[in-house]
DOKE-245226 format. One record per residue (C-alpha): x, y, z; residue in three letters. Coordinates in Angstrom, 2 decimals. Layout:
DOKE-245226
+---------+---------+---------+------+
!      c1 !      c2 !      c3 ! type !
+---------+---------+---------+------+
!       X !       Y !       Z !  ALA !
...
+---------+---------+---------+------+
***
This chain:
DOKE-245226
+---------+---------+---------+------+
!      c1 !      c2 !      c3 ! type !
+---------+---------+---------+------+
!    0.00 !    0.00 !    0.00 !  UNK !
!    2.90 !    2.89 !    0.89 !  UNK !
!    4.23 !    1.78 !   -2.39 !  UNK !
!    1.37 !    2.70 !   -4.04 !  UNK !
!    0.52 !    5.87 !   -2.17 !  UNK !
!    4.35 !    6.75 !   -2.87 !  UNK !
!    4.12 !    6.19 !   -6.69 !  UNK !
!    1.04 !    8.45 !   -6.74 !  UNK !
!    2.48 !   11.63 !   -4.62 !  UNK !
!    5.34 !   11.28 !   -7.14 !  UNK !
!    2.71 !   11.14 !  -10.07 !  UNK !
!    1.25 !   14.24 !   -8.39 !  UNK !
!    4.42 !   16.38 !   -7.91 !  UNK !
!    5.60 !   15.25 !  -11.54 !  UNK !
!    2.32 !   17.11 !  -12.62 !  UNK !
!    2.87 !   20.16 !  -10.56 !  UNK !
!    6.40 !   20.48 !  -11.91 !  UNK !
!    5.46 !   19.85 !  -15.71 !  UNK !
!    2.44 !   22.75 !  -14.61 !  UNK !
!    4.99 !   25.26 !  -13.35 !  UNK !
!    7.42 !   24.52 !  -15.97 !  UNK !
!    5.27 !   25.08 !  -18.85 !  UNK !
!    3.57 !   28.11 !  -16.80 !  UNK !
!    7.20 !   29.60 !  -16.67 !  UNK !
!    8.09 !   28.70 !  -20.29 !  UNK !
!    4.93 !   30.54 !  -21.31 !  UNK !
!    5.39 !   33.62 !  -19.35 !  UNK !
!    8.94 !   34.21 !  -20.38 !  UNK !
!    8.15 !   35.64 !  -23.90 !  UNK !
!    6.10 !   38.68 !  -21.92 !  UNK !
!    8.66 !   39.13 !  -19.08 !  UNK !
!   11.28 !   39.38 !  -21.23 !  UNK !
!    9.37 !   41.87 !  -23.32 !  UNK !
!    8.20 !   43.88 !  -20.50 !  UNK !
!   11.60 !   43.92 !  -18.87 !  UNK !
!   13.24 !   45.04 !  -22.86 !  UNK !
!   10.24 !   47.26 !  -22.72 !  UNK !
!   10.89 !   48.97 !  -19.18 !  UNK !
!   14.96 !   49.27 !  -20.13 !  UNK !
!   13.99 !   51.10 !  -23.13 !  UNK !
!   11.21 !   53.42 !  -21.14 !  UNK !
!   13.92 !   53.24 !  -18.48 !  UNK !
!   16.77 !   54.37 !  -21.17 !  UNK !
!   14.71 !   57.42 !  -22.51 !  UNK !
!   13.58 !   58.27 !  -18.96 !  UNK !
!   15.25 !   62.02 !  -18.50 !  UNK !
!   17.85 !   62.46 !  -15.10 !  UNK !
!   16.92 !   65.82 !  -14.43 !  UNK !
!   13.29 !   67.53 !  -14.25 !  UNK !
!   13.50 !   71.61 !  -14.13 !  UNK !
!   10.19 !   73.04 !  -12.44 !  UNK !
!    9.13 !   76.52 !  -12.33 !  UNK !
!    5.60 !   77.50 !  -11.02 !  UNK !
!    3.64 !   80.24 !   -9.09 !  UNK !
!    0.18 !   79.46 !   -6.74 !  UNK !
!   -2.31 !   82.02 !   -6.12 !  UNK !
!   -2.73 !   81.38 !   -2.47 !  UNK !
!   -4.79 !   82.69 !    0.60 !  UNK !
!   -3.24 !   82.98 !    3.73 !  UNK !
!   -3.45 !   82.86 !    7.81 !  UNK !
!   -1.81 !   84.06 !   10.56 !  UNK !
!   -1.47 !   87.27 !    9.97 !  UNK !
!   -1.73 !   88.93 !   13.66 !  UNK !
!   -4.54 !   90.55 !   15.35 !  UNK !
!   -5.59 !   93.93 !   14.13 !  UNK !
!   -5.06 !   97.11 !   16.29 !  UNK !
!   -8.09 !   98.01 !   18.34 !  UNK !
!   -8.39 !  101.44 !   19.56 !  UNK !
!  -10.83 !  102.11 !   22.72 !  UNK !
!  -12.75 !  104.71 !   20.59 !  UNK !
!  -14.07 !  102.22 !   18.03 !  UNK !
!  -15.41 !   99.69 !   20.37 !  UNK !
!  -17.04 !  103.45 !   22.56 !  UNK !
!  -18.62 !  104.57 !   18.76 !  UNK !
!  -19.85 !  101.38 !   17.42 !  UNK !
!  -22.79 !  102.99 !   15.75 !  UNK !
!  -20.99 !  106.56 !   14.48 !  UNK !
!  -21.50 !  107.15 !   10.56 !  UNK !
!  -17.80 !  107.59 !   10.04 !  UNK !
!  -16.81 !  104.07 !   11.03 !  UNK !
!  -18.64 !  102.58 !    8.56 !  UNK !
!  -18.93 !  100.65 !    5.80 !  UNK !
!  -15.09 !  100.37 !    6.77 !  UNK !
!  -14.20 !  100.68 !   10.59 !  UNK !
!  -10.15 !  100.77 !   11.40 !  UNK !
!  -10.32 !   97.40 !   12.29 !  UNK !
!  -11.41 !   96.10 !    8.63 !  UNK !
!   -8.86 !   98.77 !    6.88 !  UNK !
!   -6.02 !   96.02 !    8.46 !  UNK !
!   -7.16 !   92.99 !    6.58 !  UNK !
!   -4.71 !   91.83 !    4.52 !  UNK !
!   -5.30 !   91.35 !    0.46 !  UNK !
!   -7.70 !   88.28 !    0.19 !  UNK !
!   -4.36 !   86.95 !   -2.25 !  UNK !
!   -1.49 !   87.00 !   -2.81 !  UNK !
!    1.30 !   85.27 !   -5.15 !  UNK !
!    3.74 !   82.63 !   -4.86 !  UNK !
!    6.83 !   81.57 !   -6.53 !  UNK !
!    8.66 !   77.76 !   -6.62 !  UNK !
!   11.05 !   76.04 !   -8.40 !  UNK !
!   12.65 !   72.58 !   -7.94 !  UNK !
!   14.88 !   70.24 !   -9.70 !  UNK !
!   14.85 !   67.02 !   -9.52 !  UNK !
!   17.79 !   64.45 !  -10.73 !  UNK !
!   17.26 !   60.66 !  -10.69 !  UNK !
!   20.16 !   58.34 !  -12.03 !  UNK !
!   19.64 !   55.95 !  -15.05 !  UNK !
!   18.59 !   52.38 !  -13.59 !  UNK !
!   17.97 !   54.08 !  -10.48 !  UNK !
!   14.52 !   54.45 !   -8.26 !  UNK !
!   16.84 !   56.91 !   -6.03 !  UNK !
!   15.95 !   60.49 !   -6.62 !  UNK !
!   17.55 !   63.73 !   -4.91 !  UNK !
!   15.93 !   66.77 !   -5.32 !  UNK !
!   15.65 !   70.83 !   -3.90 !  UNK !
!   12.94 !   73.12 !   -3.75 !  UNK !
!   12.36 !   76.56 !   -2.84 !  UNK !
!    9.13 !   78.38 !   -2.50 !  UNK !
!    9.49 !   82.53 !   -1.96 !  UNK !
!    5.37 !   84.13 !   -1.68 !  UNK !
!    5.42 !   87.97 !   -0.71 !  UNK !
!    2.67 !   90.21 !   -0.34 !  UNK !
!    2.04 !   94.43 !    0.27 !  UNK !
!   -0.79 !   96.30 !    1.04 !  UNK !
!   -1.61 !  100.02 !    1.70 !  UNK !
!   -5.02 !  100.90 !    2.48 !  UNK !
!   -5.86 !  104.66 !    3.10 !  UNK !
!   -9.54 !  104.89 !    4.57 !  UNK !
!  -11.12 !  108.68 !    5.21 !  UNK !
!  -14.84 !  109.09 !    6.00 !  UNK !
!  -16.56 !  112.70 !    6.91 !  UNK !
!  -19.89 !  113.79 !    7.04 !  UNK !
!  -21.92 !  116.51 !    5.75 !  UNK !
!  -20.22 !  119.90 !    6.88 !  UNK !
!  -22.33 !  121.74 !    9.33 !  UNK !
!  -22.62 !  125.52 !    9.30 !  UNK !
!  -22.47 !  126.79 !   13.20 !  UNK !
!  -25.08 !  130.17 !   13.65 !  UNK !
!  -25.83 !  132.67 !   16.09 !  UNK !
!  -29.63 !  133.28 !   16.60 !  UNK !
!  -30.19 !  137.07 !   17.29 !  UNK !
!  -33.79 !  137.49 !   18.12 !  UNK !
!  -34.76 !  133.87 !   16.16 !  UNK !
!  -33.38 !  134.79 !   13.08 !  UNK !
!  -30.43 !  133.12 !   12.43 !  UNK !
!  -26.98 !  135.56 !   11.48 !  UNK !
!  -23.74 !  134.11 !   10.49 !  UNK !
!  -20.93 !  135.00 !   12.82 !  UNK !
!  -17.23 !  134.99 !   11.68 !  UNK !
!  -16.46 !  134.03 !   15.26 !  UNK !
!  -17.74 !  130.56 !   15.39 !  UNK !
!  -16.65 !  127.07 !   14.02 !  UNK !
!  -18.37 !  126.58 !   10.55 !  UNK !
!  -16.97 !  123.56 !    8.83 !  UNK !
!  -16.72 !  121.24 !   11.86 !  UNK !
!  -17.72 !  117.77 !   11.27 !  UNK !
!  -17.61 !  113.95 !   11.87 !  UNK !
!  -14.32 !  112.40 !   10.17 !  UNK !
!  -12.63 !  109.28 !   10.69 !  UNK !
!   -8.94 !  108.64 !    8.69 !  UNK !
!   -7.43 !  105.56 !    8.86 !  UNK !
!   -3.89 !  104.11 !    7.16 !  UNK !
!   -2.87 !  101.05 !    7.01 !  UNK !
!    0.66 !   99.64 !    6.12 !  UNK !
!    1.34 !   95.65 !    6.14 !  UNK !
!    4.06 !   93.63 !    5.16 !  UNK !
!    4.20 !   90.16 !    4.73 !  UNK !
!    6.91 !   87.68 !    3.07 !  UNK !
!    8.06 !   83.89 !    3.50 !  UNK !
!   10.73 !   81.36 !    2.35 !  UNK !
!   10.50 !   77.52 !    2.44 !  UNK !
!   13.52 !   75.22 !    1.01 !  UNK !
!   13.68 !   71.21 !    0.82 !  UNK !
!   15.99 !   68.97 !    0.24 !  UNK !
!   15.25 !   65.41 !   -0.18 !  UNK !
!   16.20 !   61.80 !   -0.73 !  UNK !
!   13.72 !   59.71 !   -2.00 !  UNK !
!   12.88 !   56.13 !   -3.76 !  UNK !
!   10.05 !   54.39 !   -5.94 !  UNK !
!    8.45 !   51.99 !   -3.29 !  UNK !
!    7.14 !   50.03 !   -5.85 !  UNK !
!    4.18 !   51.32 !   -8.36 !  UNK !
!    7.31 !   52.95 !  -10.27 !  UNK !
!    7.65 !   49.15 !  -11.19 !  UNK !
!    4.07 !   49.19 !  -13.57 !  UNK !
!    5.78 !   51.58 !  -15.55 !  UNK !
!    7.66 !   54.78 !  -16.14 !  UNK !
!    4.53 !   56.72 !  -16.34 !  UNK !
!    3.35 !   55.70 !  -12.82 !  UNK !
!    5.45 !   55.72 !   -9.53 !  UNK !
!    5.17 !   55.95 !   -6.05 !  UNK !
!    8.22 !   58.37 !   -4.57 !  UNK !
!    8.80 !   58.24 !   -0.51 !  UNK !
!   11.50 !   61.01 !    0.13 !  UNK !
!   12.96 !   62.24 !    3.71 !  UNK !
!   15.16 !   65.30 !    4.18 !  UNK !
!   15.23 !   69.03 !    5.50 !  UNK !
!   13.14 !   71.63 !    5.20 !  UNK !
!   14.04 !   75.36 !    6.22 !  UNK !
!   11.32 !   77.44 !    6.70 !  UNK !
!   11.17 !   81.58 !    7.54 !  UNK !
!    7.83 !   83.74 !    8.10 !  UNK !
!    7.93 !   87.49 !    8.57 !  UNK !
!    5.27 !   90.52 !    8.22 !  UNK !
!    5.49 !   94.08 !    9.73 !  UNK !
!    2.80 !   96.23 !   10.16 !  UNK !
!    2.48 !  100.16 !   10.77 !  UNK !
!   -1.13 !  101.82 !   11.64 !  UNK !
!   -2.75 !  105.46 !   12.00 !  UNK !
!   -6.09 !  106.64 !   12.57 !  UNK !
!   -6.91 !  109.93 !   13.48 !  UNK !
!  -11.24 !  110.43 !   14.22 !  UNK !
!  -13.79 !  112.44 !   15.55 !  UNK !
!  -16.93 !  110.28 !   15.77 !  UNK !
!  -19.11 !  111.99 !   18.47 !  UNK !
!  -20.26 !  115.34 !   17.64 !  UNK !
!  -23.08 !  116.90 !   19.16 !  UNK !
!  -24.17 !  120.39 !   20.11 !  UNK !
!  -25.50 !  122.32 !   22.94 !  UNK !
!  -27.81 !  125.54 !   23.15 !  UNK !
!  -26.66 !  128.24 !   25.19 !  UNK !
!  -29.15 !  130.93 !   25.27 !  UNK !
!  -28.87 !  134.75 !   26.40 !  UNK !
!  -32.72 !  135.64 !   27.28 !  UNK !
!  -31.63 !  139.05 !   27.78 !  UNK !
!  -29.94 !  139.54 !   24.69 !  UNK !
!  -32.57 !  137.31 !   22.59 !  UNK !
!  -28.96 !  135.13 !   21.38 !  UNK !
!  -28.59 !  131.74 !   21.37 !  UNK !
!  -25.15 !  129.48 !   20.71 !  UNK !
!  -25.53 !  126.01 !   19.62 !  UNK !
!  -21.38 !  125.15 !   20.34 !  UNK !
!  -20.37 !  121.63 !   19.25 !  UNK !
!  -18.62 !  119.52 !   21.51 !  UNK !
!  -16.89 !  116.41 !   21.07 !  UNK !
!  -13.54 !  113.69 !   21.24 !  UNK !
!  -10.91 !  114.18 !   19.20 !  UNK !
!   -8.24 !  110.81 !   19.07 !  UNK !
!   -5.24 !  110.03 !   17.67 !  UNK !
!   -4.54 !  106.68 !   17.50 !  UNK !
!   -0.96 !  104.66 !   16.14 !  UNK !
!    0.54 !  100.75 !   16.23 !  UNK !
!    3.57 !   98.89 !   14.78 !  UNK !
!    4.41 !   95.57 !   15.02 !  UNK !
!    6.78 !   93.60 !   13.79 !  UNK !
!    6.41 !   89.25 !   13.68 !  UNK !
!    8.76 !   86.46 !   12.36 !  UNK !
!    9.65 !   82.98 !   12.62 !  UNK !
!   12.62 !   81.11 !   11.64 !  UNK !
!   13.34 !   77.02 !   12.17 !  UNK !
!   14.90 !   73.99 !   10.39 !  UNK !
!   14.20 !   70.37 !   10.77 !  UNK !
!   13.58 !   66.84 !    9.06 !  UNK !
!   11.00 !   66.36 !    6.83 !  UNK !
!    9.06 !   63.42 !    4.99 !  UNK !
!    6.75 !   63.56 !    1.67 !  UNK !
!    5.21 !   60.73 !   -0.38 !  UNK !
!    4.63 !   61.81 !   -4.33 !  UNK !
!    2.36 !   59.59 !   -6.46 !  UNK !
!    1.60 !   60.08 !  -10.27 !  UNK !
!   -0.78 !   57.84 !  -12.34 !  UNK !
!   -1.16 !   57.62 !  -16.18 !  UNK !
!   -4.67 !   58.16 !  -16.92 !  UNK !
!   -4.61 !   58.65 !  -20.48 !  UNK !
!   -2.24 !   57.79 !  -23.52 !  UNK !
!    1.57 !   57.84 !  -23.38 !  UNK !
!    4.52 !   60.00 !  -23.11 !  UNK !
!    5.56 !   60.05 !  -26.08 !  UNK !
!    2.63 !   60.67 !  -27.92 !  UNK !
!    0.69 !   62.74 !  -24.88 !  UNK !
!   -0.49 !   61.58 !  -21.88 !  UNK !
!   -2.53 !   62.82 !  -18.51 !  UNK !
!   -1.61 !   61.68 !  -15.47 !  UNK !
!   -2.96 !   62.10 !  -11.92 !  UNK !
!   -0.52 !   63.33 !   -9.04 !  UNK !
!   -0.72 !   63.65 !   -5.56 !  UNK !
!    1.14 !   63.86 !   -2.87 !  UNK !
!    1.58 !   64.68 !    0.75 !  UNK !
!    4.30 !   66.56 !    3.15 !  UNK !
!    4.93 !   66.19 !    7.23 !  UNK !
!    7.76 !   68.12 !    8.81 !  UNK !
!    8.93 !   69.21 !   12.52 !  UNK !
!   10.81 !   72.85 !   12.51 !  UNK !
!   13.11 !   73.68 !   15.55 !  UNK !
!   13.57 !   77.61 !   15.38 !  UNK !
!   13.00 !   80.81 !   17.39 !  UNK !
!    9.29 !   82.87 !   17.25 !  UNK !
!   10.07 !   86.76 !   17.64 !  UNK !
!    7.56 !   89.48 !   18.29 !  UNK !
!    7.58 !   93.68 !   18.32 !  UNK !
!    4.68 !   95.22 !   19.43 !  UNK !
!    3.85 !   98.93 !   20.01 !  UNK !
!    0.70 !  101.32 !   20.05 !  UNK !
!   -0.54 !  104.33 !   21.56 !  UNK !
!   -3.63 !  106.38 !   22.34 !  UNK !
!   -4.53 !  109.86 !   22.86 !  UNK !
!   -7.99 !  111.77 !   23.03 !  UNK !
!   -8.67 !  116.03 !   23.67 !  UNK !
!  -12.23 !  116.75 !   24.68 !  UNK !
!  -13.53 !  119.62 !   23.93 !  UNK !
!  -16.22 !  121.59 !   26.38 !  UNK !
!  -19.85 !  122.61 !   25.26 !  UNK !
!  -19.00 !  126.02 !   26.24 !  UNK !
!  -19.60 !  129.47 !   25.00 !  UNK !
!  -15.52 !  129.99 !   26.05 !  UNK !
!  -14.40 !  126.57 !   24.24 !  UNK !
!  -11.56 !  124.90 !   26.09 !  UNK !
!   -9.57 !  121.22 !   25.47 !  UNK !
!   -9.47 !  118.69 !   27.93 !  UNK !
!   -6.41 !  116.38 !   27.16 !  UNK !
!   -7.06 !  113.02 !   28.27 !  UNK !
!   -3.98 !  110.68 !   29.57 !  UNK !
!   -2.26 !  108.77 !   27.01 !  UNK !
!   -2.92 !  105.18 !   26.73 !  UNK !
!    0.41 !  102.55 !   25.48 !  UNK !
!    1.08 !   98.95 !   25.40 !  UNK !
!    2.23 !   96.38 !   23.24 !  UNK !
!    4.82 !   93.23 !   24.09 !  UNK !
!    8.06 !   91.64 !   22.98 !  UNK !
!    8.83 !   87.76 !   22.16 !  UNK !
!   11.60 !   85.79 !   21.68 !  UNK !
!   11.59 !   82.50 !   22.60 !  UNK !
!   12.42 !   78.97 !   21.11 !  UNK !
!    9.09 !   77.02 !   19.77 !  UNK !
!    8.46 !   73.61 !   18.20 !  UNK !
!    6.86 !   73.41 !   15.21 !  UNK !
!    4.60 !   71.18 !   13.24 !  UNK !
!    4.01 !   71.21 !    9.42 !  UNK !
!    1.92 !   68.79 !    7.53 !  UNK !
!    0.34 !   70.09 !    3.61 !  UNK !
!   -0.65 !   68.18 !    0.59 !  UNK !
!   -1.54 !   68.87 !   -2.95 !  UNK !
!   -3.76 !   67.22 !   -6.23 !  UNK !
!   -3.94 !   68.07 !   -9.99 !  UNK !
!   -2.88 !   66.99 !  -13.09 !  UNK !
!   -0.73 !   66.85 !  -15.39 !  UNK !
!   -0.24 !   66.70 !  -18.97 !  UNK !
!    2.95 !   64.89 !  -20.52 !  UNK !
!    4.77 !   64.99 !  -24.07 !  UNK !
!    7.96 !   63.50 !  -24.33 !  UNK !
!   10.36 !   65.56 !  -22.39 !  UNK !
!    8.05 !   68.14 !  -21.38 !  UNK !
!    4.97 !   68.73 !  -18.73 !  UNK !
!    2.34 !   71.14 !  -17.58 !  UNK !
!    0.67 !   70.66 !  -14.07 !  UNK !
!   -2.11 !   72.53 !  -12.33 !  UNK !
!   -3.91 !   71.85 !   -9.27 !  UNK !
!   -4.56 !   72.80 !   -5.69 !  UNK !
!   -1.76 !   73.05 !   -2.95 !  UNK !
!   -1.66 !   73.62 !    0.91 !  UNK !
!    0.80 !   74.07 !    3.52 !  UNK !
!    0.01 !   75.06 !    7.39 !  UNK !
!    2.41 !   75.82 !   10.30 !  UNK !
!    1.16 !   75.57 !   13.51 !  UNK !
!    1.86 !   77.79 !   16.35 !  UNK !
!    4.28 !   79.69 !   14.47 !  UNK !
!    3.86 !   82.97 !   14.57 !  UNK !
!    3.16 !   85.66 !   17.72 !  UNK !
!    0.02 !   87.27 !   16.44 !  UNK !
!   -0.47 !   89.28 !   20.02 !  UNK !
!   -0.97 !   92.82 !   20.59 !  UNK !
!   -0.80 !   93.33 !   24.09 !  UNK !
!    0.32 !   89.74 !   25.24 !  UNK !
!    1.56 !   86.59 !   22.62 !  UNK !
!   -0.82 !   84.67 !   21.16 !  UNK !
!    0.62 !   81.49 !   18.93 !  UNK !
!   -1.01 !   81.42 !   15.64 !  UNK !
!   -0.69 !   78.58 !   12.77 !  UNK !
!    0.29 !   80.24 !    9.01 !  UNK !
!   -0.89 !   78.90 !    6.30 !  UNK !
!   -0.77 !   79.10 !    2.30 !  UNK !
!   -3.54 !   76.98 !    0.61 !  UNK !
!   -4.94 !   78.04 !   -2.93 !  UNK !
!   -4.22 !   76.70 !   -6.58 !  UNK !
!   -1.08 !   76.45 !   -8.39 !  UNK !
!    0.44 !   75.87 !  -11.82 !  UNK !
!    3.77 !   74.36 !  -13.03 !  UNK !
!    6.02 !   73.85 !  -16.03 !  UNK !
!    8.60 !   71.17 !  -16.36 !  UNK !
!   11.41 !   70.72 !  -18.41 !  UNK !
!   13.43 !   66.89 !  -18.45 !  UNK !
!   17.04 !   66.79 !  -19.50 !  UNK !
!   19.09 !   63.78 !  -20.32 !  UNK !
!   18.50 !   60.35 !  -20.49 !  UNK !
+---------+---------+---------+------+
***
């Protein structure tokens, strides 16, 4: 009986070996053609990639506005609005970015080293003046109403506001990566890990002036025996100023994973990919901070005899430098378009920083920047 059982395993492992053989001896016309087929995709591959792009991006962290007393005192006077001081400090709802990169991979290779920069600056001035109707101050002599060279005639409501801000930033990487694998289905697909270092710097400045008179009324001072009566204004006058001055600098190690997928056609004759990719990072660096702003308010009397109350001056601000820890993660998704040894991308892009800037006025407050919006590239391969 073991005889027998022994003559039929060997039967059945004789089959599974004349199966695997032929299986192998069939598949070794296509492997060989796919591996002649991914030397010669491999062979025209290009070593170096040139990119140069721009992003129109949004942005956040930009500090807490200056808030005179006054504004929050004369919510509903006509001369702080539509636009109060506190909206002439918003920053431009855009701004522009700049990047470039190259990239150079070795033939036979899935290494790849590669540097980046990014460099996004921004300005805006905003000069905001608001008055009201002038008002022509009379002297009523016996009810008739007679213009008098000694009073105030063009006094009115007026609130004028400048704004000055500042903002610019600077990101480098450099990288190591490899294809873990999907680079393998083909050149037009991969699958790029990469660690390195990434450098990162954020400053803005800010200067701000507002000068207003929101609250003026008027009081009648009468003279029965003379049949006069005075109608004097009286009101605040405030002067109001801030600079500031924010920035953050740090360095540390950085990881990204890049993926691109052929969608449509080929690269030699045109082909649309879909790419993707996603960026964590931990910055070691110092957070600074210069804050200043002042107050100052005259009152003046609703008196026949005018005279100007000066009220105390009000000051503050803070000062920061200190070593922080911080975290970056971003990502991006578009598309790109492929011929031969050239490629056009577009798609959507965002990076955020957290905690790194001192957006305080009077005491620090961390705040996370960050650049998000869409962004367009052209890419140039050399060699191969």
């Amino acid at each position: 009986m073991s005889e027998l059982l022994t003559k039929q395993n060997g039967g059945r492992n004789f089959q599974w070996q004349l199966l695997a053989t032929a299986s192998v001896l069939a598949l070794l016309p296509f492997l060989s053609g796919h591996s002649a087929k991914a030397a010669d995709e491999d062979a025209d591959r290009p070593t170096i990639w040139i990119e140069l792009g721009g992003q129109l991006e949004r942005s956040e962290g930009h500090g807490e506005p200056f808030v005179p007393g006054f504004v929050a005192a004369n919510q509903n006077s006509p001369v702080l609005k539509p636009a109060s001081p506190l909206q002439a400090q918003n920053p431009p709802p855009f701004s522009f970015a700049e990047d470039a990169k190259i990239s150079f991979q070795p033939e036979a290779s899935d290494w790849v080293l590669s540097a980046a920069a990014r460099i996004g600056r921004s300005t805006n001035f905003k000069h905001v003046d608001h008055q009201t109707n002038k008002i022509r101050y009379e002297k009523y002599v016996g009810g008739n109403p007679t213009h008098s060279p000694n009073n105030i005639e063009t006094v009115a409501d007026f609130a004028d506001t400048q704004s000055h801000r500042r903002e610019s930033y600077g990101i480098l990487d450099f990288s190591v990566g490899k294809d873990i694998g999907l680079g393998r289905l083909g050149s037009s697909t991969s699958s790029v890990l990469s660690f390195g270092v990434r450098f990162a710097q954020f400053s803005s400045a800010a200067t701000f002036d507002v000068r207003a008179r929101p609250d003026l009324k008027f009081k009648e001072i009468s003279f029965p025996a003379y049949h006069i009566t005075f109608r004097p204004p009286y009101f605040h006058t405030y002067h109001a100023t801030g600079q500031s001055s924010r920035g953050f600098r740090g360095i540390g190690p950085t990881l990204s994973w890049d993926g691109s997928a052929s969608i449509l056609g080929d690269p030699q004759d045109g082909e649309v990919t879909i790419d993707w990719g996603a960026n964590g990072a931990v910055l070691f660096g110092k957070q600074k901070a210069h804050v200043r702003h002042h107050e100052s308010a005259h009152y003046l009397a609703p008196q026949s005899n005018y005279y100007s109350t000066a009220y105390p001056a009000g000051s503050g601000g803070h000062d920061t430098d200190r070593s922080i820890v911080v975290p970056n993660a971003g990502g991006f998704a578009g598309l790109t378009f492929r011929l031969q040894n050239f490629k056009v991308s577009a798609g959507y892009r965002a990076d955020l920083f957290f905690n790194a800037m001192d957006g305080g006025i009077d005491t620090r407050k961390s705040e996370s920047v960050g650049f998000y919006g869409p962004f367009a590239t052209v890419s140039v391969g050399l060699g191969g």
